[in-house]
C-alpha positions in Angstrom: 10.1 11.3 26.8 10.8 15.3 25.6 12.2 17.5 28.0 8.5 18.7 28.8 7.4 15.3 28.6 5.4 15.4 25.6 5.7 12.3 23.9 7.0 12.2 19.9 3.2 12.9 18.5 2.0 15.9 21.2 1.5 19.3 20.3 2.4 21.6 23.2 -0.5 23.6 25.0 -2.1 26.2 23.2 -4.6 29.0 23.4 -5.5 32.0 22.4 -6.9 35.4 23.7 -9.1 37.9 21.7 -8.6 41.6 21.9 -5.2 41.9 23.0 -5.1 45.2 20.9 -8.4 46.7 21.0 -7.5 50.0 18.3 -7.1 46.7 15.8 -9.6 45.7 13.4 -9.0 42.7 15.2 -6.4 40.7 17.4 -5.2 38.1 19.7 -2.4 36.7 21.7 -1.6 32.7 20.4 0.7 30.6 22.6 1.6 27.7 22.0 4.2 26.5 25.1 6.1 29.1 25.7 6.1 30.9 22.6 3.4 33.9 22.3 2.7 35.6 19.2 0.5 39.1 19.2 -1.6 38.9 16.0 -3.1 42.0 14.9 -5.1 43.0 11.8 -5.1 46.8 10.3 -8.0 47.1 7.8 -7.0 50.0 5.1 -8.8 51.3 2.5 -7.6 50.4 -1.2 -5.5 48.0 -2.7 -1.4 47.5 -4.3 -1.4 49.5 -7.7 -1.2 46.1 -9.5 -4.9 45.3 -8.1 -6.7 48.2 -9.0 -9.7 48.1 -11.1 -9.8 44.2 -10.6 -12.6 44.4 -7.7 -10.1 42.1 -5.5 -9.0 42.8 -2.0 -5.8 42.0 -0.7 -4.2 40.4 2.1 -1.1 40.6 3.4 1.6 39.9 6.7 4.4 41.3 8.3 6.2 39.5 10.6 9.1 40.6 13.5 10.5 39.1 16.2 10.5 42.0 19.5 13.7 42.9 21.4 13.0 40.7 24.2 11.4 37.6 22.6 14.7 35.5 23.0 17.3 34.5 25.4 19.7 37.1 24.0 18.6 40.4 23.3 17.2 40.4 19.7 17.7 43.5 17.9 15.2 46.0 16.0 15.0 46.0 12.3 14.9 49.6 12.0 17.1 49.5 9.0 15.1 47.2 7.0 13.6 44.0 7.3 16.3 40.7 8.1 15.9 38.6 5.1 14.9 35.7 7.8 12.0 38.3 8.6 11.1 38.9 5.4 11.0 35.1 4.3 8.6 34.4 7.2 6.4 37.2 6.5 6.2 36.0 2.8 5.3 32.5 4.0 2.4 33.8 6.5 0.9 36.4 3.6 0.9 33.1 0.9 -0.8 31.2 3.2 -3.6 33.6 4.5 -4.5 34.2 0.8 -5.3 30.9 0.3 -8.1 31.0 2.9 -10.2 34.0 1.6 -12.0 34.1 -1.5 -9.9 38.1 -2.3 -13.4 39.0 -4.3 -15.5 38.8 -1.6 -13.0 41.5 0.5 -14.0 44.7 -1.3 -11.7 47.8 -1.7 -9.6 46.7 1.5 -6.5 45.6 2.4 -6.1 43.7 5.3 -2.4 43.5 7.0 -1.7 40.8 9.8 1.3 42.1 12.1 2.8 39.3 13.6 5.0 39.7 16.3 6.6 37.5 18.7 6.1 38.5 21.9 8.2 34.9 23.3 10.0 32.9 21.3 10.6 28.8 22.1 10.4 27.3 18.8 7.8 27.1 16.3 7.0 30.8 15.7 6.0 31.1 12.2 3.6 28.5 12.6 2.0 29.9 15.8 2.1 33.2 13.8 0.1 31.8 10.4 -2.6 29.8 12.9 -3.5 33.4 14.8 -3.0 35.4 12.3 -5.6 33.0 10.3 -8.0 33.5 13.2 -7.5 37.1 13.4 -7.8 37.6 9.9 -11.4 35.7 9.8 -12.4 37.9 13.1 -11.5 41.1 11.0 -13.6 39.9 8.0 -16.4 39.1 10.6 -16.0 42.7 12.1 -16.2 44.2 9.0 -19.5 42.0 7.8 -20.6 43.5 11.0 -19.8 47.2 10.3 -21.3 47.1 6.6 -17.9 47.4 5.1 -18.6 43.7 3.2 -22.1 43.0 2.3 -21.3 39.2 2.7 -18.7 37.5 4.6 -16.7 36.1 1.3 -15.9 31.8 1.6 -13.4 31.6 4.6 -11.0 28.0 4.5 -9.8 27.7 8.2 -6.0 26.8 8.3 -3.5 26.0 10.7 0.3 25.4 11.1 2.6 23.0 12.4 6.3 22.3 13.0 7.6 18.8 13.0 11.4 17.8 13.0 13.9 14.9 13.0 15.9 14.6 16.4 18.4 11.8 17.1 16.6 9.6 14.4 13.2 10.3 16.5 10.4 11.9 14.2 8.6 15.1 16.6 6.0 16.8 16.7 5.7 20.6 17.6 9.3 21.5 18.9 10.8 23.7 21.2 13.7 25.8 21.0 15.9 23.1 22.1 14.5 20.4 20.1 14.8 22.5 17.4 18.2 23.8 17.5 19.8 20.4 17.4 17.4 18.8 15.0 18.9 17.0 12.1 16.1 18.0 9.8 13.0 19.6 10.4 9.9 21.2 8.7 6.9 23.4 8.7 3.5 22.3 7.5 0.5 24.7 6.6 -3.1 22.6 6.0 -6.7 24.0 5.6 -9.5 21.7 7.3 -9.7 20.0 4.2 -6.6 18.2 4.4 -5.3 19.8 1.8 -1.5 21.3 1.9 -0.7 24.6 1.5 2.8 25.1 2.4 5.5 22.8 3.2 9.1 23.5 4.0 11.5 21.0 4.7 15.3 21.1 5.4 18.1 18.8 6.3 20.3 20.1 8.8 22.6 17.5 9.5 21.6 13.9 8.0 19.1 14.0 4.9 15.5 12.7 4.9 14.4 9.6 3.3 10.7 9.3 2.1 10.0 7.0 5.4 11.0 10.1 7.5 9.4 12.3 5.1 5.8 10.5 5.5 6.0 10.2 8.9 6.4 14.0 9.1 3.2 14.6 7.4 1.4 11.9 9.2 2.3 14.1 12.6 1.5 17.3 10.7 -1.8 16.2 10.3 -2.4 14.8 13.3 -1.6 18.2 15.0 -2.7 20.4 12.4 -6.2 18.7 13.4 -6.0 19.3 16.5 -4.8 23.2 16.2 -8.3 23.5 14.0 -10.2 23.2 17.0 -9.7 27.0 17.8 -12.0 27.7 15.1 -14.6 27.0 17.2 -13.6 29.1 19.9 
């Protein structure tokens, strides 16, 4: 057994709350264990100077980790994004682009903020699955407001972390699973079982394709299960 007694293939609790910024054009709080992530969506008029004239939207995501998130104190980029920040942020915008048809979002461009409010592991992923629900609770809004005239074709989309630990394949880890992983990984699938994103690194001992396959076979499995908040 885990140190929370999760066995290998069990995703930690999760949940979400709506509305945890109400000024946004949408927004929620995702945890997942003890890591929270505030996802908040800004809708702005107009589009980057290389999408003009091309009657496409735009989405995009910016990701930071706040001061107290972590054990030690963690501090403000207020110099310029870390290049960590900036790699995670990259990952979270690629993958929300793949869920919205950018045709159907008019003259806008939507950003997801995603910032960690509490950090134990796993907070990309917990910030691409709510910022994937905010960003289809924007679109919905502005359906609603007569910004769209249709809601354009959404793909729901979730992400997992899975990871190698003392030759044991897990699913979903925690800080301290994570820090003394020998390899681990972070999986992005829409509902159609089709991947979007996968990042895989060997920290200590490489992977072999056994190890490999049995971290997508968890991915799914919890990736499946994340999914579920689309009906909430």
């Amino acid at each position: 057994m885990r140190g929370d007694n999760r066995s290998f293939d069990s995703l930690r609790p999760f949940s979400i709350r709506r509305d945890i910024q109400p000024q946004a054009g949408a927004s929620l709080l995702i945890s997942t264990g003890n890591t929270e992530v505030i996802c908040g969506v800004s809708i702005e008029e107009g589009v980057p100077p290389f999408l003009e004239g091309k009657n496409r939207g735009w989405v995009t995501a910016e990701y930071g980790m706040l001061p107290c998130a972590t054990s030690s104190r963690y501090r403000r980029e207020t110099t310029g994004r870390a290049a960590r920040s900036l790699e995670i942020q990259r990952l979270i915008g690629r993958s929300l682009r793949m869920m919205v048809d950018l045709e159907g979002v008019g003259p806008y461009t939507l950003r997801v903020d995603c910032d960690v409010l509490n950090a134990d592991g796993g907070t990309r992923t917990a910030a691409i699955t709510g910022g994937a629900l905010a960003l289809r609770d924007a679109l919905c809004a502005m359906e609603r407001a007569g910004m769209i005239e249709t809601l354009p074709d959404i793909v729901p989309l979730a992400a997992v972390s899975v990871g190698v630990v003392a030759g044991q394949v897990l699913l979903d880890l925690d800080y301290p699973e994570d820090s003394r992983a020998d390899a681990d990984s972070n999986f992005v699938m829409d509902n159609r079982g089709r991947w979007i994103e996968i990042q895989a690194t060997a920290e200590n001992v490489p992977l072999d394709d056994l190890q490999f396959e049995q971290m997508k076979e968890l991915a799914r499995k919890g990736i499946k299960e994340l999914l579920g908040l689309w009906s909430s």
